[in-house]
C-alpha positions, 0 to 999 in steps of 0.5 A: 483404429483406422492408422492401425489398420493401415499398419497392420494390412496396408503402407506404413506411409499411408498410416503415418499420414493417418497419425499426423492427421489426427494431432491436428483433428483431436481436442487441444488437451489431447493433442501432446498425447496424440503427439507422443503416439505419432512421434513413438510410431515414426520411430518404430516404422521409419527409425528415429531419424525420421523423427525430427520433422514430428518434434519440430511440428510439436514444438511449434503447435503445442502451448509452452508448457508441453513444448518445453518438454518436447524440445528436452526430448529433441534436445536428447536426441540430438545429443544421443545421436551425437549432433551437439550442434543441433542440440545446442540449437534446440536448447537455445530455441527452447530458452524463449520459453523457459524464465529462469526463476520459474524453469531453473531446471532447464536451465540445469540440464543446459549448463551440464550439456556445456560442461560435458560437450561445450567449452568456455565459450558455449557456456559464456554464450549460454550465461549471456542467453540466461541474463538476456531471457531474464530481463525480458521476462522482468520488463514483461512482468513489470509492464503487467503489474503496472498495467493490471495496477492502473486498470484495477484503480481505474474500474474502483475510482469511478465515483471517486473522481466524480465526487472530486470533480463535483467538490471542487466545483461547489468549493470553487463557487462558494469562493467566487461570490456571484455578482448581480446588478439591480436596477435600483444601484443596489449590488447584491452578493451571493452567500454575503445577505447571511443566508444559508441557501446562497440564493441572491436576494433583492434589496429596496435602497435604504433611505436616508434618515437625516433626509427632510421630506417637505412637500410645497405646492407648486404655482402653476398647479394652483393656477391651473386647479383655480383655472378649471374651477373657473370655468366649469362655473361659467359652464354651469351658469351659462346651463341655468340661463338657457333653462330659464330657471335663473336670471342671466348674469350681469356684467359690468364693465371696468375701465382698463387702465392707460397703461395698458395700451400704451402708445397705442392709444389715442390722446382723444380716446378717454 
């Protein structure tokens, strides 16, 4: 309403300020619309010369979708006004956008446009832009389709590789039997005692049946139980000669035998 009025009681400059404003302050699904009013009245106040600015604006802000439309317009301008340089140079802009499996229709008009204003060359230059925007478009759609491939596998094979990974390390502990050394020299293997829960399992030496067992009483144990029961019956005896309760023991006295002393003893000594 506001560039209406400028229109209408103030400067045609100062209304299309006003729409060119707008295409940049109006909700994304409404700026091709506002686009097609601000193109519409710089052709109508300014002549359609002075549209080429606004359908380069357009072409560059809008999403692919309305600029391929746009640069068709362009395109037919151009060749309308008899610039089939500039038009070809639209048409070669707008092929980026356009996969020629899913936008044959450009591609359509573009080839009666070489046909009707190029010669063999152009058209041969045009073919060569087909083939080199179609490959683009296949390795794009294949680094996609792989990309999405391994990003759906990776988010559905979580748990699956955490259970792989926890198999084949029981599988790899039940082949490799765990050694343990006992005290005893006994070796005792995991899994090998016949039992189930694979726990190592301690085992007491077997002994041997053809072994004979024969307990001998040692000399100098006897002599020693024989020494102390000697002399704890003196103590008790000497004990009941201080209490006077029992006549004090008699000893004799033995001959020692020559032999004994040896050299040592005297000829007149007998």
């Amino acid at each position: 309403m506001y560039a209406k009025l400028e229109e209408d009681h103030g400067l045609a400059r100062r209304a299309i300020k006003i729409y060119e404003r707008a295409t940049e302050a109006v909700e994304p699904e409404e700026r091709f619309t506002m686009f097609n009013i601000y193109i519409q009245r710089i052709a109508d106040l300014h002549g359609v010369t002075h549209t080429r600015a606004a359908y380069e604006q357009a072409i560059e802000r809008l999403p692919e979708k309305h600029a391929r439309q746009m640069c068709l317009r362009f395109a037919d301008l151009e060749r309308k006004l008899g610039e089939v340089d500039r038009a070809r140079a639209v048409y070669a802009y707008a092929a980026q956008m356009c996969d020629p499996r899913t936008e044959p229709e450009f591609w359509k008009i573009w080839k009666e446009f070489e046909l009707a204003h190029g010669n063999e060359d152009t058209l041969r230059e045009m073919l060569r832009i087909k083939r080199s925007v179609q490959a683009t478009y296949n390795t794009k759609v294949s680094f996609m389709a792989s990309h999405l491939a391994a990003t759906k596998e990776q988010n559905e094979n979580p748990m699956q590789a955490v259970e792989s990974a926890i198999t084949a390390e029981e599988t790899s502990t039940n082949k490799r039997p765990l050694i343990v050394f006992k005290s005893a020299g006994v070796v005792s293997q995991v899994g090998t005692d016949g039992d189930s829960s694979g726990r190592v399992t301690s085992r007491t030496p077997s002994r041997n049946p053809e072994a004979i067992d024969i307990d001998l009483p040692m000399e100098d144990e006897d002599e020693g139980i024989e020494g102390v029961e000697t002399v704890q019956d003196e103590e008790k005896i000497l004990e009941d000669d201080e209490d006077g309760s029992k006549p004090r023991l008699r000893i004799e006295k033995q001959p020692v035998p020559s032999a004994v002393f040896g050299s040592l003893k005297d000829d007149n000594d007998d």
